[in-house]
VMD Tcl script that draws the C-alpha trace (Angstrom):
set ca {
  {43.81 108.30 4.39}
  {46.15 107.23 1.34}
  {45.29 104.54 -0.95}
  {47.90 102.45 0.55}
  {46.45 102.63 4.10}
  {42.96 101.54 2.51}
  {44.34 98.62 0.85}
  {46.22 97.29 4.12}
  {42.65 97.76 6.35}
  {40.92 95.55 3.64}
  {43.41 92.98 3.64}
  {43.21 92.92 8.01}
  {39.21 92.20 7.05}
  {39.45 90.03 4.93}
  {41.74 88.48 6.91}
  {39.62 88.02 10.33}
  {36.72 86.84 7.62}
  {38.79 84.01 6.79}
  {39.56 83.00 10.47}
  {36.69 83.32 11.81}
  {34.78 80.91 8.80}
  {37.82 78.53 9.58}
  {36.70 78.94 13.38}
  {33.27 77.73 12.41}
  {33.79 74.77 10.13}
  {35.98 73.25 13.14}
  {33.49 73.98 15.52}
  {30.59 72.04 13.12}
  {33.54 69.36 12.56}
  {34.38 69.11 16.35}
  {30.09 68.35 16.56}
  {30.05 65.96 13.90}
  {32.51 63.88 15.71}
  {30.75 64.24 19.21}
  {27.66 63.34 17.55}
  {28.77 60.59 15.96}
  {30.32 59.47 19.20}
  {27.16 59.63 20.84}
  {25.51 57.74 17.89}
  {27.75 54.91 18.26}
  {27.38 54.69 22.01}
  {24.11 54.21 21.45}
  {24.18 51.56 18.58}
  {26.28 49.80 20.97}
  {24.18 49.64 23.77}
  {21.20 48.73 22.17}
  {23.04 45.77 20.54}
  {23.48 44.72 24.28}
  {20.35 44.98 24.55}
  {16.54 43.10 23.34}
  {15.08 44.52 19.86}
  {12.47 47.14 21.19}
  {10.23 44.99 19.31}
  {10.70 42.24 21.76}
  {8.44 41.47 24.93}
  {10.40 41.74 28.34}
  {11.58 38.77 29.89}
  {9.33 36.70 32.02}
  {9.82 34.16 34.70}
  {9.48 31.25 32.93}
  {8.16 28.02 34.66}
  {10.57 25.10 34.04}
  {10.61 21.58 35.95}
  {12.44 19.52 33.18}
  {16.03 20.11 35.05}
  {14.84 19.89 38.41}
  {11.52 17.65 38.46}
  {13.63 15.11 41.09}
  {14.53 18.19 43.97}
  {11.05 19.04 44.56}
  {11.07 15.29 45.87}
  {12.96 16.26 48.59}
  {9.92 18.56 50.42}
  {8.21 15.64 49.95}
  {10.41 13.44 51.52}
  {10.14 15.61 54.44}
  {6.09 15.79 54.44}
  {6.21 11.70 54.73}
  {8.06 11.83 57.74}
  {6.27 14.31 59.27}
  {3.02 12.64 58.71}
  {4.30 9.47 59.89}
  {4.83 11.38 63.03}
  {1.27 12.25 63.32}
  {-0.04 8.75 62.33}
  {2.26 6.94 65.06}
  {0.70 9.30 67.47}
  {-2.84 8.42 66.52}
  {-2.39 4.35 66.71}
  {-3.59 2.04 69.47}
  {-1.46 1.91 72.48}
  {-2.84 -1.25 73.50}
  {-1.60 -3.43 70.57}
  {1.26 -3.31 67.67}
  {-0.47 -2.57 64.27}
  {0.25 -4.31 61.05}
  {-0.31 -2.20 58.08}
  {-2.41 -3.44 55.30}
  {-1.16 -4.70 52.48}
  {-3.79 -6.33 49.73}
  {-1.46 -8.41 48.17}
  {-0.27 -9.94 51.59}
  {-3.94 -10.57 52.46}
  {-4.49 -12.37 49.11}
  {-1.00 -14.17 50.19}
  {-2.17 -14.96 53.68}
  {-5.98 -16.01 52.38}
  {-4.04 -18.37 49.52}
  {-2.08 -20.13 52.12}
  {-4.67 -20.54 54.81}
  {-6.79 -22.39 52.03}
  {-3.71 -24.32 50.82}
  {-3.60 -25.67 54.56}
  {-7.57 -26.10 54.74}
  {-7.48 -27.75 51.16}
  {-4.86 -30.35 52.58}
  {-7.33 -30.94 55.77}
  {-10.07 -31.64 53.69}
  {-9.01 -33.58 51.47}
  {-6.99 -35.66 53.11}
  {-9.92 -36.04 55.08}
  {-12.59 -36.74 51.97}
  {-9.64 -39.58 51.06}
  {-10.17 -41.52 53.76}
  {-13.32 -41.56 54.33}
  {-13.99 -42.76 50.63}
  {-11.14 -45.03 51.40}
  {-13.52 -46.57 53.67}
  {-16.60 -46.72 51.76}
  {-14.29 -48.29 48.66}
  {-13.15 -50.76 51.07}
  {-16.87 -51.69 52.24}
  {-17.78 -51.27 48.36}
  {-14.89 -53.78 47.33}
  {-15.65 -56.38 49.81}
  {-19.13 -56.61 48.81}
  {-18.43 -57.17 45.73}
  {-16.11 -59.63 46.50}
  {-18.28 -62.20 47.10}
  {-21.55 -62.85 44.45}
  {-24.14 -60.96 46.57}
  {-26.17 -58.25 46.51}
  {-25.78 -54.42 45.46}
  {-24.09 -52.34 47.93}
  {-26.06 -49.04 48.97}
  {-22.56 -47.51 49.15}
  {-22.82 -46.61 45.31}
  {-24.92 -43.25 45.68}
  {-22.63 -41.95 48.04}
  {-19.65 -42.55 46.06}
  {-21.07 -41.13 42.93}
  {-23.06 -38.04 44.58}
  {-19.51 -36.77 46.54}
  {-17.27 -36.38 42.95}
  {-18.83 -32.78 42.00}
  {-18.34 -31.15 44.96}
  {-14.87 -32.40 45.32}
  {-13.67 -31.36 42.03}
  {-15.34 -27.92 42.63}
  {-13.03 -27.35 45.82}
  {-10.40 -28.74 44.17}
  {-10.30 -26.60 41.35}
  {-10.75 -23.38 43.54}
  {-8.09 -24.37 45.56}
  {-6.09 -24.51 42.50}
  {-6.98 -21.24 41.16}
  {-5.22 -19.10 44.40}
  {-1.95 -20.38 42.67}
  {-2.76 -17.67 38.90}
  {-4.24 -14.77 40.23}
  {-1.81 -11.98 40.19}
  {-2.34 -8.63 42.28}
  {-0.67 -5.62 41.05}
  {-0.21 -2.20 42.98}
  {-1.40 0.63 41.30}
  {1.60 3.75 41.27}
  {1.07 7.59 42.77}
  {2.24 11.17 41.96}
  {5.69 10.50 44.01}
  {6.16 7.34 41.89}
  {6.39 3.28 42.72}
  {8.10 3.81 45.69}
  {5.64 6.21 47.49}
  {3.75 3.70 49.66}
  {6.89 1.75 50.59}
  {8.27 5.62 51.35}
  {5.83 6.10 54.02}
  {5.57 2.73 55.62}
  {9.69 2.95 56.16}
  {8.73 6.51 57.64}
  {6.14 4.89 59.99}
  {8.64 1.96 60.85}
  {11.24 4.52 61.81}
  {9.04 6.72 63.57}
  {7.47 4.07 65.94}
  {8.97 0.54 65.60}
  {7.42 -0.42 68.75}
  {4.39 0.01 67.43}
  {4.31 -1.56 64.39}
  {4.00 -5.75 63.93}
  {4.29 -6.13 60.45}
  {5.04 -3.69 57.22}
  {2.71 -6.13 54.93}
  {4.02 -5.68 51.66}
  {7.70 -6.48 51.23}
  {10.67 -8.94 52.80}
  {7.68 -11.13 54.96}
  {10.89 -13.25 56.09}
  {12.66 -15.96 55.80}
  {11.14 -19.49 54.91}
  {9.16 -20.37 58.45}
  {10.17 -23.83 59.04}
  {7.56 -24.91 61.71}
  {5.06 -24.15 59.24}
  {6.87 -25.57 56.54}
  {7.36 -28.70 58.19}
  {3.32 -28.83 59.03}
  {2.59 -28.23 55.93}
  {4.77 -31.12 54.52}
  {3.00 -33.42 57.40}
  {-0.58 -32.62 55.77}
  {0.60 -33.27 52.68}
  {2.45 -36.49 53.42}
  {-0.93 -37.54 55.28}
  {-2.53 -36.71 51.73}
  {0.09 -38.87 49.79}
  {-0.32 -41.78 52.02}
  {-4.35 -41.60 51.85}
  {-4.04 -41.08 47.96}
  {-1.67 -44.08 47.98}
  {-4.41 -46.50 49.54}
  {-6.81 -45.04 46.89}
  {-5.17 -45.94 43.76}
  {-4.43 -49.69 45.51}
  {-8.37 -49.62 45.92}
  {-8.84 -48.82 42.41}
  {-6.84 -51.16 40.95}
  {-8.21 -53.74 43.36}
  {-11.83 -52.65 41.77}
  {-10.90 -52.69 38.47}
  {-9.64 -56.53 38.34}
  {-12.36 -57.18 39.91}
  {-14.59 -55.55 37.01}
  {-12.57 -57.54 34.29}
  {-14.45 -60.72 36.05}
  {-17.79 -58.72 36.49}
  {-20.90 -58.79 33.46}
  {-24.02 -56.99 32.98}
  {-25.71 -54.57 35.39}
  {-22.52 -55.11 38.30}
  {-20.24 -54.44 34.91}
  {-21.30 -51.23 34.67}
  {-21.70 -50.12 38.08}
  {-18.63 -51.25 38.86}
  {-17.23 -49.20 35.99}
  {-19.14 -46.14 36.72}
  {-18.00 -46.25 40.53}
  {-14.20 -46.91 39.26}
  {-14.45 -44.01 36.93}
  {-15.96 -41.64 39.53}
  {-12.97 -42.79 41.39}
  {-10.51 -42.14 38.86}
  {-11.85 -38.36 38.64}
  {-11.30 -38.02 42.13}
  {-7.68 -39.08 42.06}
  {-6.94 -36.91 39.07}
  {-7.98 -34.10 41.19}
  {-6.13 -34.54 43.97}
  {-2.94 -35.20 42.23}
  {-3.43 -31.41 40.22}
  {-3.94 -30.58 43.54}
  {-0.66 -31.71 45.03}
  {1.31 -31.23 41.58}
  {0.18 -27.25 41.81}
  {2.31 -27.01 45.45}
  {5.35 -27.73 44.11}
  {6.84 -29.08 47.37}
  {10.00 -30.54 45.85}
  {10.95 -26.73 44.57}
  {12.28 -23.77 46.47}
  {11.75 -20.25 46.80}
  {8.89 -18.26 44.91}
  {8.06 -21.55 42.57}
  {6.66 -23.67 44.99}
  {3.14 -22.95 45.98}
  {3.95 -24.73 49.49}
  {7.04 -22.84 50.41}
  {5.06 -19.29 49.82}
  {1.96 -20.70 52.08}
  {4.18 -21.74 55.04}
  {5.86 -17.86 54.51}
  {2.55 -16.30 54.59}
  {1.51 -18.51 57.58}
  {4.44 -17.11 59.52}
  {3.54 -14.18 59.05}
  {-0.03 -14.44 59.76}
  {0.93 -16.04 63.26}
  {3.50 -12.88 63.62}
  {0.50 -10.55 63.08}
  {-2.38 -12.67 64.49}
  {-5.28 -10.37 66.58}
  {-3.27 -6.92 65.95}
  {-5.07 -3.79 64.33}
  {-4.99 -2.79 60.82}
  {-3.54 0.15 59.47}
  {-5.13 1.20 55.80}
  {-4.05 4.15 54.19}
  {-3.90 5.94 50.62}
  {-1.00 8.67 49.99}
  {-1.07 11.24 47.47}
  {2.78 12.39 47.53}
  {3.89 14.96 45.21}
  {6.90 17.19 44.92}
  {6.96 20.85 43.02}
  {10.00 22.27 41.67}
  {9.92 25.55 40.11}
  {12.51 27.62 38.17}
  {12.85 31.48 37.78}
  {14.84 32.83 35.03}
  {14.92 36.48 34.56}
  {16.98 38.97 32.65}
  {18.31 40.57 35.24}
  {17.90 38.82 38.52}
  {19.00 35.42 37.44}
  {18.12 32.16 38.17}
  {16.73 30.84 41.07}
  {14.78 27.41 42.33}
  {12.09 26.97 44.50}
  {10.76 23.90 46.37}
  {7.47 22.49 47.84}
  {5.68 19.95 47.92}
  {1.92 18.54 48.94}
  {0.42 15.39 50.90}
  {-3.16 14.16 50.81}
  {-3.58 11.55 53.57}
  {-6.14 9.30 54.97}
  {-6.10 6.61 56.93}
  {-8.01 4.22 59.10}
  {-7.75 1.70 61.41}
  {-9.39 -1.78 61.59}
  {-9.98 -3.87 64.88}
  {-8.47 -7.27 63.88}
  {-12.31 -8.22 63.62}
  {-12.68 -5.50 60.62}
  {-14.32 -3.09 62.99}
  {-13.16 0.76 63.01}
  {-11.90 2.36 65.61}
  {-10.29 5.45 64.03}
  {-10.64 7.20 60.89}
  {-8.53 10.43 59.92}
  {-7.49 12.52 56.95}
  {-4.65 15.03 57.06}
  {-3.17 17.46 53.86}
  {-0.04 18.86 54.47}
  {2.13 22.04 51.99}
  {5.60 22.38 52.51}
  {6.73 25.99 52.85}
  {8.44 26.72 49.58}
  {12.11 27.37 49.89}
  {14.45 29.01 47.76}
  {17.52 27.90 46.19}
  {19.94 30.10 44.71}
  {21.38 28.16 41.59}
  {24.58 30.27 42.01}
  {25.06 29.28 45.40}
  {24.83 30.23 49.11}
  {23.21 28.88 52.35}
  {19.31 27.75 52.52}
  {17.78 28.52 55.65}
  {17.04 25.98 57.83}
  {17.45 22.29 57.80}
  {17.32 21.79 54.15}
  {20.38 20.04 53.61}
  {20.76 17.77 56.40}
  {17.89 15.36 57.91}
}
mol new
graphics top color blue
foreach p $ca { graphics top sphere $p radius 0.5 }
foreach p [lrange $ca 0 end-1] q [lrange $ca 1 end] { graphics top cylinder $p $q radius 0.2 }
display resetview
């Protein structure tokens, strides 16, 4: 081989070296960029996704949104228990339902009428002994025995008096429950629906309009009162000119009957002052007793229906990562009641405690099953 064929076979080597260490750096290039492909597919999806230092997602409990829907499911427990309850009442009587502040209402007014009786009553009959009283004195003569009996009758009178006028500032406040104020009155509507014929009054609540046979009896009493009262005060002032003319001992009985007297008639007239007959509506003491007596006569002899409802709704709301959010509704009932002969005797007693079967509502819509949305 010549030198000139040994210089061309180096130059072919050194030729293929060249090519094939330009055939590697692309193929280390043409890595680099897959790599670095790869490396920014991956940055990207963890930026889509939580720090690996972060705890997974839980379903988180949350009723701040949706405290109210839960009150649905109970809605729907108070009906059905006032199902059960209409099925349990008397058949041979309608059933009023016990209210305490209609009792104090009906309890006020009856005494308002007995306080009217009696002391319309207690008038004239110390009309009668002022009378005798007066016309002994009248003439000089000796002391009438009618004093003692005057004097002794005062204490009692005020007593009954001032009772009497006590049923007009006691107040009587209802207590609230889980569902809210309107828990009670949520059942006793459910009850009225469920089995009007059943029921003969609701107790608390509209009690009617103003009952105008009572109203008018009332106003008879009292006018019977006035007119007694009226022939009282004439008696008094009839007594007391007639102690300007007395002296000594008769002096001061006279004076000590006419003051005993006097204490009496200040009674009465707080008496008749706390009725309030010449006002309407819920400032006159009268007007409320002749109400309540209406409604008494409405519900005279029929059982009583006591009860005490713990009503509460649940809502609950799922958030997760991946599924969503989603609500779900129940709701519980504790329930007991018992009914009262109109004599306060029991004949039944029951308790009942009812769940609702959660149900789940899809926030982002779609159907519920069942009869969730109508009623």
């Amino acid at each position: 081989m010549t030198g000139q064929d040994l210089d061309a076979a180096r130059g072919a080597l050194a030729l293929r070296i060249l090519e094939a260490h330009a055939d590697s750096l692309a193929s280390q290039r043409d890595a680099e960029t897959r790599h670095a492909a790869r490396q920014a597919e991956r940055t990207a999806l963890l930026a889509r996704l939580p720090p690996a230092a972060t705890r997974p997602l839980e379903g988180r409990l949350d009723t701040r949104q949706f405290g109210a829907a839960g009150l649905v499911r109970a809605f729907d427990l108070a009906h059905a228990l006032a199902a059960d309850v209409c099925a349990a009442l008397p058949h041979d009587a309608r059933t009023a339902v016990y209210d305490s502040a209609t009792s104090a209402g009906i309890l006020a007014a009856r005494s308002v009428n007995d306080a009217l009786v009696r002391l319309a009553d207690e008038l004239a009959r110390r009309n009668k002994e002022m009378q005798r009283y007066i016309e002994a004195r009248t003439p000089p003569g000796a002391v009438s025995g009618t004093l003692a009996v005057a004097l002794t009758v005062v204490p009692a009178m005020l007593r009954a008096s001032a009772d009497t006028a006590a049923l007009f500032k006691s107040d009587v406040t209802a207590s609230g429950m889980a569902y809210g104020e309107g828990a009670r009155a949520l059942f006793v509507s459910a009850l009225a629906e469920a089995c009007p014929q059943r029921i003969a009054g609701l107790g608390g609540g509209y009690l009617g309009e103003l009952d105008t046979v009572q109203h008018e009896r009332l106003l008879g009493k009292l006018r019977a009162l006035a007119a007694h009262r009226a022939d009282y005060a004439n008696r008094i002032g009839t007594l007391q000119r007639l102690l300007d003319a007395a002296k000594g001992d008769e002096k001061r009985d006279m004076a000590a009957v006419a003051a005993a007297a006097g204490a009496v008639l200040k009674a009465v007239d707080a008496f008749t002052d706390a009725l309030r007959a010449g006002e309407t509506g819920d400032g006159s003491a009268l007007t409320n007793a002749a109400r309540y007596l209406g409604y008494a006569q409405r519900t005279e002899g029929a059982p009583v229906l006591d009860f005490d409802l713990r009503l509460e709704g649940m809502s609950i709301v799922q958030d997760k990562l991946f599924s969503g959010q989603k609500l779900r509704l129940s709701a519980i009932a504790l329930l007991w009641y018992r009914v009262h002969g109109a004599d306060g005797s029991l004949r039944l007693a029951r308790t009942a405690r009812r769940m609702a079967e959660p149900v789940e509502v899809d926030l982002r819509g779609g159907p519920v099953a069942g009869g969730f949305w109508q009623f």
